[in-house]
C-alpha positions as a Python dict, from the first residue, in 0.01 Angstrom:
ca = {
    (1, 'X'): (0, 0, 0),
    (2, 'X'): (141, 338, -71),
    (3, 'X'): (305, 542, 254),
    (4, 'X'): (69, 802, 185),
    (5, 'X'): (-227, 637, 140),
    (6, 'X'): (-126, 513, 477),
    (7, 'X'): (-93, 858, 597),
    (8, 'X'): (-412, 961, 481),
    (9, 'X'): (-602, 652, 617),
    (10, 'X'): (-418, 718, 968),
    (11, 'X'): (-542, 1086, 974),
    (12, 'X'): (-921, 988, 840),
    (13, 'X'): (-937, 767, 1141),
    (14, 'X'): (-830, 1006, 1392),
    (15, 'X'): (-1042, 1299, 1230),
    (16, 'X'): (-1323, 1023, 1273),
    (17, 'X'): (-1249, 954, 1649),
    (18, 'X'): (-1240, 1341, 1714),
    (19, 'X'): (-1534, 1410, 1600),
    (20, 'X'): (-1747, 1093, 1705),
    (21, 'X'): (-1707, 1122, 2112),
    (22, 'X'): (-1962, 1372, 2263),
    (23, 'X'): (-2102, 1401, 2629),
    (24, 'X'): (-2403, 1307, 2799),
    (25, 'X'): (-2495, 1662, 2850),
    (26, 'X'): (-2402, 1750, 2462),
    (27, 'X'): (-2601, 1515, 2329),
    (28, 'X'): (-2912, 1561, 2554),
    (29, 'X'): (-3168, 1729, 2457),
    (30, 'X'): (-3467, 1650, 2686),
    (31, 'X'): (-3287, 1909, 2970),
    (32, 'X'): (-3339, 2204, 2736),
    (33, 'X'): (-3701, 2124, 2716),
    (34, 'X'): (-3738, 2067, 3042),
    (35, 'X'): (-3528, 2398, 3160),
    (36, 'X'): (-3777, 2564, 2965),
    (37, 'X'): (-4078, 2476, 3108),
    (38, 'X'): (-4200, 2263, 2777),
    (39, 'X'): (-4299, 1943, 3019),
    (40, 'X'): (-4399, 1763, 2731),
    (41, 'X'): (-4124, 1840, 2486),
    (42, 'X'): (-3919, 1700, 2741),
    (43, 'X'): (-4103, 1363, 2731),
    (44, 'X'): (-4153, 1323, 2393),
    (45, 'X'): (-3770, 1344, 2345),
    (46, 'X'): (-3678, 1116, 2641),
    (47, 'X'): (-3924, 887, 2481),
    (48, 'X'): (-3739, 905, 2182),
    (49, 'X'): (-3424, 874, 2329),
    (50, 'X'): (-3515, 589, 2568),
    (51, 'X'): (-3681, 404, 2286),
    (52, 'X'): (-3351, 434, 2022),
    (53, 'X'): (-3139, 351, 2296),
    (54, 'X'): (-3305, 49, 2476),
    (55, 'X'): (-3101, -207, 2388),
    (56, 'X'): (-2767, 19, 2489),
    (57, 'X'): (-2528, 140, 2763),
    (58, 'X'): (-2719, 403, 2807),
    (59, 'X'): (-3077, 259, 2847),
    (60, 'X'): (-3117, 289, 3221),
    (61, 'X'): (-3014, 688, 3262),
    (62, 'X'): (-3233, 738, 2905),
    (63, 'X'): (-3548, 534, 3098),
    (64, 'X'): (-3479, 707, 3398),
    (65, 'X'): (-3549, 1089, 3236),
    (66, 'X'): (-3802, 932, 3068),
    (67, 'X'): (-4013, 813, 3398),
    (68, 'X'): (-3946, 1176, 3553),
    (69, 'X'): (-4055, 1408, 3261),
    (70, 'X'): (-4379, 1126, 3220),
    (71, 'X'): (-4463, 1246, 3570),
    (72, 'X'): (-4400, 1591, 3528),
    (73, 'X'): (-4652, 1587, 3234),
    (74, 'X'): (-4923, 1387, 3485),
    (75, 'X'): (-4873, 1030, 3300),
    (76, 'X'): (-4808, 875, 3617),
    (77, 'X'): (-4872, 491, 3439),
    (78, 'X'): (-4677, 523, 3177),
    (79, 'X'): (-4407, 707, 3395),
    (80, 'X'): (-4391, 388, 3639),
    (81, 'X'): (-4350, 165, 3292),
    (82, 'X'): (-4060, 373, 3211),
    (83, 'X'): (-3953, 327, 3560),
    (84, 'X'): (-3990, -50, 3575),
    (85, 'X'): (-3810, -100, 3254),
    (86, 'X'): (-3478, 151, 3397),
    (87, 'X'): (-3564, -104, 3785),
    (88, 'X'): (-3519, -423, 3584),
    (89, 'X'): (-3192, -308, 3380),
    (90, 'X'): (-3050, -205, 3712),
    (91, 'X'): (-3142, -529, 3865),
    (92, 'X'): (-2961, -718, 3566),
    (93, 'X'): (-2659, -561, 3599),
    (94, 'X'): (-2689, -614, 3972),
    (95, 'X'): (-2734, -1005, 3908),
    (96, 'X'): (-2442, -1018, 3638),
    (97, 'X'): (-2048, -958, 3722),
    (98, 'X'): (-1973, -611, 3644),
    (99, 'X'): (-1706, -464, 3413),
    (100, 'X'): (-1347, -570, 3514),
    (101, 'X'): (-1060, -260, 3500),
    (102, 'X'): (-857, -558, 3398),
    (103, 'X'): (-1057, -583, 3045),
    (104, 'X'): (-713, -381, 2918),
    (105, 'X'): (-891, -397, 2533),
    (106, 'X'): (-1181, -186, 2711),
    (107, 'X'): (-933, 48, 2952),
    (108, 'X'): (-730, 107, 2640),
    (109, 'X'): (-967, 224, 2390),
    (110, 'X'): (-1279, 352, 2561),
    (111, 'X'): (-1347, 580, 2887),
    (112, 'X'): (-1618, 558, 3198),
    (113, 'X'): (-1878, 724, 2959),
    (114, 'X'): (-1845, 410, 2728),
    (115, 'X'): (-1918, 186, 3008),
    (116, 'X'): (-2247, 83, 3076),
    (117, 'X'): (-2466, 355, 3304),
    (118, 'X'): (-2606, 114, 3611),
    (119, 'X'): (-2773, 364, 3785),
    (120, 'X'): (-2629, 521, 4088),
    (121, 'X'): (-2790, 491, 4464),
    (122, 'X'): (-2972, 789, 4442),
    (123, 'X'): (-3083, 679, 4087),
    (124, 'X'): (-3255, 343, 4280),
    (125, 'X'): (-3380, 537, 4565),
    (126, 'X'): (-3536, 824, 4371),
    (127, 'X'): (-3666, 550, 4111),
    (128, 'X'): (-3862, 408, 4395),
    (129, 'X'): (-3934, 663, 4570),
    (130, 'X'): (-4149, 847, 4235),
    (131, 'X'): (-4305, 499, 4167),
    (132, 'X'): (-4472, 543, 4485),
    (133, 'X'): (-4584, 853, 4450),
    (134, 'X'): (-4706, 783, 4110),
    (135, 'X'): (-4928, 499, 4283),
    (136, 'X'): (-5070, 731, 4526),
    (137, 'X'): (-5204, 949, 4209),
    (138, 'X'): (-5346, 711, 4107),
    (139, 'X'): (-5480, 611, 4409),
    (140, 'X'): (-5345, 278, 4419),
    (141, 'X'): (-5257, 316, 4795),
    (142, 'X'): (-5146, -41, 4823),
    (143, 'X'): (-4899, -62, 4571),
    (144, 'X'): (-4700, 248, 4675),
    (145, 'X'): (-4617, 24, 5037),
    (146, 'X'): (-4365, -183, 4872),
    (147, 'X'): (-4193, 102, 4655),
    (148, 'X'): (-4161, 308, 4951),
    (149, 'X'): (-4005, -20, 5165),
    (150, 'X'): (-3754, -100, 4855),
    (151, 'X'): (-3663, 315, 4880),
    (152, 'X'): (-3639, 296, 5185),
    (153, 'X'): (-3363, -56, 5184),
    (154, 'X'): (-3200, 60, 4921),
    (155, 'X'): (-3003, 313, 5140),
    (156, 'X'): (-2944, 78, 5357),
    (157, 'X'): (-2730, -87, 5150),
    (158, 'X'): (-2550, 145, 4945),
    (159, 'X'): (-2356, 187, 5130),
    (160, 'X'): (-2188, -154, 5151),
    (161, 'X'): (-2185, -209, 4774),
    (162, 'X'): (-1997, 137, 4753),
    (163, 'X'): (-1735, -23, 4963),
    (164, 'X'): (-1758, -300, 4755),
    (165, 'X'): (-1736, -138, 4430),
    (166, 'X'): (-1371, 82, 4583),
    (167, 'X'): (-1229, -232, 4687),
    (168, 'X'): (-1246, -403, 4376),
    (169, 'X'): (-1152, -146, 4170),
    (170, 'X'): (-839, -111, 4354),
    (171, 'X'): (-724, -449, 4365),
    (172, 'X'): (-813, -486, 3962),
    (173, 'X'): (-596, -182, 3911),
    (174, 'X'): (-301, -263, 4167),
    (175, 'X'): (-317, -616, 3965),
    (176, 'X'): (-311, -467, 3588),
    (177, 'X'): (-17, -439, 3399),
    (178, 'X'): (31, -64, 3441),
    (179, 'X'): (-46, -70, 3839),
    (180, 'X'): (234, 43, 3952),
    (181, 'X'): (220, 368, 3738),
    (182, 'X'): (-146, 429, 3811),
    (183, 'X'): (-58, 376, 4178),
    (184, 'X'): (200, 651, 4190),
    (185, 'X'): (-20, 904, 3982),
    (186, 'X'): (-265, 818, 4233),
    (187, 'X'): (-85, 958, 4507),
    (188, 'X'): (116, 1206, 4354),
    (189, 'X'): (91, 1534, 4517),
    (190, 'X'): (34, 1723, 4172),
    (191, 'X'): (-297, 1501, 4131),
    (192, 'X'): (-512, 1632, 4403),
    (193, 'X'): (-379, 2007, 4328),
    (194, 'X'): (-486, 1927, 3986),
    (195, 'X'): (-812, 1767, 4143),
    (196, 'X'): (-929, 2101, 4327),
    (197, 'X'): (-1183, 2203, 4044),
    (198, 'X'): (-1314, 1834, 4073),
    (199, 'X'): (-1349, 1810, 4402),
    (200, 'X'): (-1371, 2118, 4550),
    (201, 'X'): (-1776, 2206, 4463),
    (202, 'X'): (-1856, 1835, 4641),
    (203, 'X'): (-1918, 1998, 4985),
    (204, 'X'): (-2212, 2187, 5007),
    (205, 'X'): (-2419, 2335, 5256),
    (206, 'X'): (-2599, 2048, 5348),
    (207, 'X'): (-2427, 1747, 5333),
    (208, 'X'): (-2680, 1471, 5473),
    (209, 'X'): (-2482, 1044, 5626),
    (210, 'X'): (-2376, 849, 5312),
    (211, 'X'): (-2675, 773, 5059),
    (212, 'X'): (-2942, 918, 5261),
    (213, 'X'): (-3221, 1098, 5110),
    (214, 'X'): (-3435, 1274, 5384),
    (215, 'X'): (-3714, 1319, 5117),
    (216, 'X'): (-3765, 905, 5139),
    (217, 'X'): (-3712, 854, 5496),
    (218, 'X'): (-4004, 1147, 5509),
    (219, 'X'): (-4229, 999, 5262),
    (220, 'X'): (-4155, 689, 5474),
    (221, 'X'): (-4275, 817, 5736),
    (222, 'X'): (-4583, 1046, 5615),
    (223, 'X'): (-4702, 730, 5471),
    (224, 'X'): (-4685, 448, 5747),
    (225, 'X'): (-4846, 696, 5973),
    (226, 'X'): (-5167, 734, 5744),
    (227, 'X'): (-5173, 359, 5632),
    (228, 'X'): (-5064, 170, 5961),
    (229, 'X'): (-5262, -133, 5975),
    (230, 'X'): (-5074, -204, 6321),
    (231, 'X'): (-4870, -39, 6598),
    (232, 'X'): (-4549, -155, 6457),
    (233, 'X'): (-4633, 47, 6153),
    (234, 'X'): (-4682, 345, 6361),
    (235, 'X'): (-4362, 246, 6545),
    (236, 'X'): (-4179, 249, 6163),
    (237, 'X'): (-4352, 586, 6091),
    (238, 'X'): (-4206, 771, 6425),
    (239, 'X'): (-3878, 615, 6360),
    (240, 'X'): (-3882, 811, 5994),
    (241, 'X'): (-4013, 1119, 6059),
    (242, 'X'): (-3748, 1153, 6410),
    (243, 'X'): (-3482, 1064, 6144),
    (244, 'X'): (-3626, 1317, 5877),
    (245, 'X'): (-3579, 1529, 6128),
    (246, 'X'): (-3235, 1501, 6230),
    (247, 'X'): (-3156, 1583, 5849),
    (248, 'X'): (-3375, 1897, 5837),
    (249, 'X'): (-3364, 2035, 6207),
    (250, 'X'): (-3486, 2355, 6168),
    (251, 'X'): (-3810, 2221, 5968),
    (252, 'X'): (-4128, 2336, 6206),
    (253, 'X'): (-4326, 2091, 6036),
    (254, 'X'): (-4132, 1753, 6089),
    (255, 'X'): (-4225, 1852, 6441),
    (256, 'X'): (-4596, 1869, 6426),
    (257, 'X'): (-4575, 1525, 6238),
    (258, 'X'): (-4399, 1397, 6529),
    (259, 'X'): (-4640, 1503, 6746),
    (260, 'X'): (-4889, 1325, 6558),
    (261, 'X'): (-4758, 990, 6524),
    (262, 'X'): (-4702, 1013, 6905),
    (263, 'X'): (-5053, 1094, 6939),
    (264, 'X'): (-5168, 767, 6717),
    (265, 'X'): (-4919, 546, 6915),
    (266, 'X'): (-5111, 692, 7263),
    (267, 'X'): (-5476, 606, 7039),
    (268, 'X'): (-5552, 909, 6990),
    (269, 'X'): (-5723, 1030, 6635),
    (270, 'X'): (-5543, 1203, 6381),
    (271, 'X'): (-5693, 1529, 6274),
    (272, 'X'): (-5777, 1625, 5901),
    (273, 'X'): (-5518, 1788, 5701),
    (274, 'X'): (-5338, 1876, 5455),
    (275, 'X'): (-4981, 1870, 5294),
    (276, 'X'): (-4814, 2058, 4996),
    (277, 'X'): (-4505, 1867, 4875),
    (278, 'X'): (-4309, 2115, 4679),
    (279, 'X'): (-4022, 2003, 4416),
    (280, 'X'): (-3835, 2283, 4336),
    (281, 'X'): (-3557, 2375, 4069),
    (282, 'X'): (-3326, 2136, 3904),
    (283, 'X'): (-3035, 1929, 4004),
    (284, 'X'): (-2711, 1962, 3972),
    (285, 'X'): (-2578, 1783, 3608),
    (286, 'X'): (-2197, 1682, 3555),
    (287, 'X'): (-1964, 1906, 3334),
    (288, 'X'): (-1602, 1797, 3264),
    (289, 'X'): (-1251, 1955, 3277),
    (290, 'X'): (-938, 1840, 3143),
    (291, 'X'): (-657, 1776, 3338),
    (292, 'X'): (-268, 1704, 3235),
    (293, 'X'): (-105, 1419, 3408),
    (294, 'X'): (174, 1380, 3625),
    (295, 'X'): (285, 1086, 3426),
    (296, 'X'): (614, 1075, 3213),
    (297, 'X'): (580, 927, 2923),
    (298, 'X'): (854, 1008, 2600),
    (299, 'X'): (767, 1069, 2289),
    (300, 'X'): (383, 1069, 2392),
    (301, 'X'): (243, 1410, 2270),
    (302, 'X'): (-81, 1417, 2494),
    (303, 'X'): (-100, 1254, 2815),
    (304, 'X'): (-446, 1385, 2997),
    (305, 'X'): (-795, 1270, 3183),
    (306, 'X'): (-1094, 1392, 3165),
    (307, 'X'): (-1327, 1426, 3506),
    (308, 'X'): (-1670, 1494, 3595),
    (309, 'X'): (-1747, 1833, 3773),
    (310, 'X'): (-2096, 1920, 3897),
    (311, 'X'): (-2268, 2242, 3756),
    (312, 'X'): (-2542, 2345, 4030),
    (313, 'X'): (-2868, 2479, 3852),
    (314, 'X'): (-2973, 2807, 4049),
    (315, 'X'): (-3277, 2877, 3855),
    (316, 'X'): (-3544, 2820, 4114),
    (317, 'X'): (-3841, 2906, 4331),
    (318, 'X'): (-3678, 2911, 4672),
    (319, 'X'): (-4004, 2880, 4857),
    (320, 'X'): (-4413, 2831, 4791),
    (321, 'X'): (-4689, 3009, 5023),
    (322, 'X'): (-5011, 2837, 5066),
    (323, 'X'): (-5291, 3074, 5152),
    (324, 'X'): (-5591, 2941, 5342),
    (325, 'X'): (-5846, 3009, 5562),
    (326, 'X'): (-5740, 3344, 5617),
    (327, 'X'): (-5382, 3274, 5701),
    (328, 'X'): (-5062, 3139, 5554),
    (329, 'X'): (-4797, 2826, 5542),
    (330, 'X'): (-4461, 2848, 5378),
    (331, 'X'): (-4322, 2557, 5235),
    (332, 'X'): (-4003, 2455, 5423),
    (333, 'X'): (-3686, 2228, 5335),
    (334, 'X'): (-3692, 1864, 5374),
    (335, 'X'): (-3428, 1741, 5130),
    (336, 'X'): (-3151, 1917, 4933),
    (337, 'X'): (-3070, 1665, 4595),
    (338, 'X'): (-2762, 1943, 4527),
    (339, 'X'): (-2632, 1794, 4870),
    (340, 'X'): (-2746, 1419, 4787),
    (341, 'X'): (-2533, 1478, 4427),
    (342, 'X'): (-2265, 1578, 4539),
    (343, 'X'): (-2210, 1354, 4845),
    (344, 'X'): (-2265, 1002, 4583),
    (345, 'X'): (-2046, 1203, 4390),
    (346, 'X'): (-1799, 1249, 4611),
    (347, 'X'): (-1820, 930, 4757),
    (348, 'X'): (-1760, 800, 4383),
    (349, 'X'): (-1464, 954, 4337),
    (350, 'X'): (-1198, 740, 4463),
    (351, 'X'): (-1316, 472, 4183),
    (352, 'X'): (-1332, 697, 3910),
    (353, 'X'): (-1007, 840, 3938),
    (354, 'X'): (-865, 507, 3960),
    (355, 'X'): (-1058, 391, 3660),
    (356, 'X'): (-986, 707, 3462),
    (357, 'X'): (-601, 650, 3577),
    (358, 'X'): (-634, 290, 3459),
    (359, 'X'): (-761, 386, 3090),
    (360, 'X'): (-532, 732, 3047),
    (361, 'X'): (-199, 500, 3139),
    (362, 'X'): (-295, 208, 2903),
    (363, 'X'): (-345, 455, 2634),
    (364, 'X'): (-29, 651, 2680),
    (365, 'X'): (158, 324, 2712),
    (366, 'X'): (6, 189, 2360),
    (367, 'X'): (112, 555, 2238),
    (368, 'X'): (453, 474, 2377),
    (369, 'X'): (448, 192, 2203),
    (370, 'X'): (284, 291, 1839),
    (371, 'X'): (489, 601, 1842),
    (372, 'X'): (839, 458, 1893),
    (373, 'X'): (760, 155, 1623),
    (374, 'X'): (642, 426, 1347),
    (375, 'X'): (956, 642, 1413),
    (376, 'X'): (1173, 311, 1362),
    (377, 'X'): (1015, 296, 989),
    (378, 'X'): (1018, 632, 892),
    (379, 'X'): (1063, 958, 1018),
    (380, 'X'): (740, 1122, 864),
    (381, 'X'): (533, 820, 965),
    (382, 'X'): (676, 861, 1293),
    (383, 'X'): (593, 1233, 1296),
    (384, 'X'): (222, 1136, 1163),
    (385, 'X'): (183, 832, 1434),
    (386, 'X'): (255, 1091, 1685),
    (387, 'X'): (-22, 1324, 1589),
    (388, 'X'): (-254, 1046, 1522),
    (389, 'X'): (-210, 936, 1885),
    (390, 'X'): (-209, 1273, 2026),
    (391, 'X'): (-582, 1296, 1852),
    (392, 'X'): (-754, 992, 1945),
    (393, 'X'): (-602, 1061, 2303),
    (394, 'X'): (-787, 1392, 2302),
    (395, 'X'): (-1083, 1240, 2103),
    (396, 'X'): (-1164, 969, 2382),
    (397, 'X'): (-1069, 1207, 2670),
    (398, 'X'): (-1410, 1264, 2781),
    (399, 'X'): (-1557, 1198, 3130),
    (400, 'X'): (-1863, 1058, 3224),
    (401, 'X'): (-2148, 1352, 3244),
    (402, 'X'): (-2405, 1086, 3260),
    (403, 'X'): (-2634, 1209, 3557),
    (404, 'X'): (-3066, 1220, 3556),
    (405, 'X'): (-3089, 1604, 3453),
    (406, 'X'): (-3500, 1569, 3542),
    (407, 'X'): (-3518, 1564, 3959),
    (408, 'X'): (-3546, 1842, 4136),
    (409, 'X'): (-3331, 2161, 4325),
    (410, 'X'): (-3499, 2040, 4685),
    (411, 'X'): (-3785, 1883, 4805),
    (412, 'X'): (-3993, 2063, 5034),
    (413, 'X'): (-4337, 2065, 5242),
    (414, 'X'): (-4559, 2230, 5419),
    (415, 'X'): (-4866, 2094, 5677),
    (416, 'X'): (-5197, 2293, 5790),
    (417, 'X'): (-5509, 2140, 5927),
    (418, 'X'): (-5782, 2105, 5622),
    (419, 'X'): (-5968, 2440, 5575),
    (420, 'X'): (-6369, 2405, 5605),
    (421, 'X'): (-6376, 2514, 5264),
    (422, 'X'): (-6101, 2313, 5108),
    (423, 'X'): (-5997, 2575, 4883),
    (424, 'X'): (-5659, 2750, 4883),
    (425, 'X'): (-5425, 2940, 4719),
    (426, 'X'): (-5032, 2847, 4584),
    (427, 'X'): (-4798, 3159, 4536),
    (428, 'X'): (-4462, 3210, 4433),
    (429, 'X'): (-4238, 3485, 4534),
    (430, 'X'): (-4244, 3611, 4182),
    (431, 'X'): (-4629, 3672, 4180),
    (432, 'X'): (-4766, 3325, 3980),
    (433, 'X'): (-5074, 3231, 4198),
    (434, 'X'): (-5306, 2889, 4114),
    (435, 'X'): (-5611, 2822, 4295),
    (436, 'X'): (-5675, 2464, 4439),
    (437, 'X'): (-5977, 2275, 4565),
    (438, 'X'): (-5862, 2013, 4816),
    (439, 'X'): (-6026, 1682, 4727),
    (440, 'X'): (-6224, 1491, 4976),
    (441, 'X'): (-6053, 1295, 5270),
    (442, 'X'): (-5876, 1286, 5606),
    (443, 'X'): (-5496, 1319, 5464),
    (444, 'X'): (-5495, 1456, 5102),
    (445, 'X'): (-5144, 1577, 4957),
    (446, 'X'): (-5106, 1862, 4655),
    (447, 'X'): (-4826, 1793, 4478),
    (448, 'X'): (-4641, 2088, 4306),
    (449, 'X'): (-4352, 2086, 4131),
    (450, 'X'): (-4155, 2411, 3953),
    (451, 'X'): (-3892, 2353, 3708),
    (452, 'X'): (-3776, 2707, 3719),
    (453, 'X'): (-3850, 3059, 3828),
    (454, 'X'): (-4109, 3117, 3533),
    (455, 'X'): (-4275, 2818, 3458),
    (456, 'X'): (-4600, 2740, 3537),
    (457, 'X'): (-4666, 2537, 3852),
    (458, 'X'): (-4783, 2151, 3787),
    (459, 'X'): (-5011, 2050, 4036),
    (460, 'X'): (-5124, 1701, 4136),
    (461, 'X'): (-5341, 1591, 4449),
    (462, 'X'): (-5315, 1234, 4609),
    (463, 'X'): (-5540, 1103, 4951),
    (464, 'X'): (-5336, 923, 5217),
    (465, 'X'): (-5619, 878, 5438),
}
């Protein structure tokens, strides 16, 4: 074959590879919709995309926005199908071994981003948690008990698999070819300098125990105290809402709910009222920088890694009044998902730095490699092997951005005992005001969720009791 026909082919292939690797967050679309207000944009195109991409690594996060903007736009059937679907892939992976960092084919030509997306703990745990809620609008009481028990167990234990998950990493790394290397740009005192942008948005103002969400253990709670069929359903109810509590001290109404399942363990009758769940804003999604390695490699043009960096969405109602009866209830903070991010985040990071180590060093090495056997044939073809690697080394430096754009900023709530009238009034600090008519029972719920500061409010009711 003629050199430059070689020479051409070698630059096609890297122009290729530079242009074929894109983010999660480039490529999705359904978070512009959804930023925007246009609830059912966004679910037509995570329909789209969950439908095109079923049968992929990316199914589960795909399913996953699917399920959320379903809800948003009041489908809440077809938003627990898209759910069940992203709960079964998740279950499969959780059945079959998982990716080894020893696959040195995989850690050589592909990054975390190519790997499949299992879902994260929150990911399982929010899943849940919004199939129950779904139930309840649809007033299938019963089937929202065992969602809210697998939410519930599911932080229980995440925090053993994370363990898990570290450990083996580790090992698989310390045992692969390149260990040694990875191990020292581990520890090397340049990487967590050159970390700081990573890692240094991962503590927030409320940083809540290792996969807790206090929006579950409440929902937890709010629900075994309206459905007990015994006292040891009560007993599980007081136990939530006093944890719930230690997560979101200054929250006036965790107390009163306290009060109340203490007042149904002593037989006493619980009172009508009402509650307005409020999910607020966006979450945080994952952004990537670029970082150069302290690894020495010669004659290796580009040796880099790419990490994920969370981008905090600030566009959001901090608060909801409820007018009734004459007076007024603010909506208060139960959960922050900013702080929930962050800390799986953060608690990720050990493993993806060693994975991203893992990949970066067996590509530089196979640089190494290509580079020094090209510049033994030819000078120019060493010259053009050097490039060539320098591209596809940039092209497949991306990180994985793969995070569910479509929860919320913060959950939050509110309590008030049930106005005779049953009407009242929602309004945000910027002046949007909806009317509601509480529907009939004992414990009803208005859901109301905001995507941003100028959409309109979607409103949903469920009855506990």
């Amino acid at each position: 074959m003629n050199l430059w026909f070689k020479h051409l082919l070698l630059l096609a292939a890297t122009t290729w590879l530079a242009t074929g690797c894109a983010t999660y967050q480039e490529k999705n679309r359904v978070i512009a919709h959804w930023q925007n207000g246009d609830i059912g944009g966004a679910a037509t195109e995570a329909a789209k995309q969950a439908d095109s991409h079923a049968k992929g690594k990316d199914a589960i996060i795909w399913r996953l926005e699917q399920g959320a903007t379903l809800r948003g736009n009041g489908q809440f059937a077809a938003s627990n199908q898209a759910f069940d679907e992203a709960q079964a892939a998740m279950e499969e992976y959780a059945r079959s071994a998982r990716i080894s960092l020893s696959d040195e084919g995989l850690a050589l030509f592909s990054n975390q981003a190519n790997f499949p997306y299992e879902g994260r703990a929150y990911d399982g745990i929010m899943l849940n948690s919004y199939k129950a809620l779904n139930y309840l609008a649809l007033g299938e009481i019963d089937h929202a008990r065992p969602e809210i028990i697998r939410a519930y167990q599911r932080q229980q234990d995440a925090v053993a698999e994370n363990q898990k998950r570290i450990e083996a990493t580790q090992q698989a790394a310390a045992k692969a070819k390149d260990g040694p290397v990875i191990s020292r740009s581990r520890d090397n005192p340049g990487m967590a300098a050159a970390l700081n942008p990573v890692t240094g948005n991962l503590n927030t103002p409320r940083a809540y125990a290792d996969y807790v969400n206090p929006f579950t253990v409440f929902l937890d709670g709010l629900y075994f105290m309206a459905e007990a069929a015994d006292s040891s359903d009560l007993q599980r109810a007081q136990k939530s809402l006093q944890r719930a509590s230690q997560f979101a001290p200054d929250n006036s109404y965790l107390k009163q709910d306290l009060a109340v399942a203490g007042d149904l363990l002593n037989g006493r009758p619980i009172a009508p009222a009402t509650y307005v769940i409020f999910e607020t804003g966006c979450a945080p999604i994952r952004s990537q920088v670029r970082i150069d390695l302290p690894i020495i490699f010669s004659k290796v043009s580009y040796i880099g890694a790419a990490f994920p960096v969370l981008v905090y969405q600030d566009n959001f109602l901090p608060q909801l009044t409820v007018n009734h009866a004459g007076t007024a209830a603010r909506t208060e903070i139960i959960a922050s998902m900013d702080g929930i991010v962050a800390q799986d985040l953060k608690n990720e990071m050990p493993l993806i730095i060693t994975r991203t180590l893992a990949a970066t060093v067996a590509k530089a090495a196979a640089a190494y490699a290509i580079n020094e056997q090209a510049r033994r044939q030819d000078d120019v073809v060493g010259l053009l092997a050097q490039l060539g690697t320098a591209i596809y080394q940039l092209a497949v430096n991306i990180a994985d951005t793969r995070t569910w754009t479509t929860l919320p900023k913060e959950f939050q709530y509110c309590r008030f005992a049930t106005p005779a009238d049953r009407k009242l009034e929602l309004a945000t600090p910027n002046g949007i005001k909806t009317a509601v008519t509480i529907a009939p029972g004992t414990l009803n719920v208005i859901y109301v969720k905001s995507v941003n500061n100028n959409s309109p409010l979607l409103v949903s009711q469920m009855r506990l009791k």
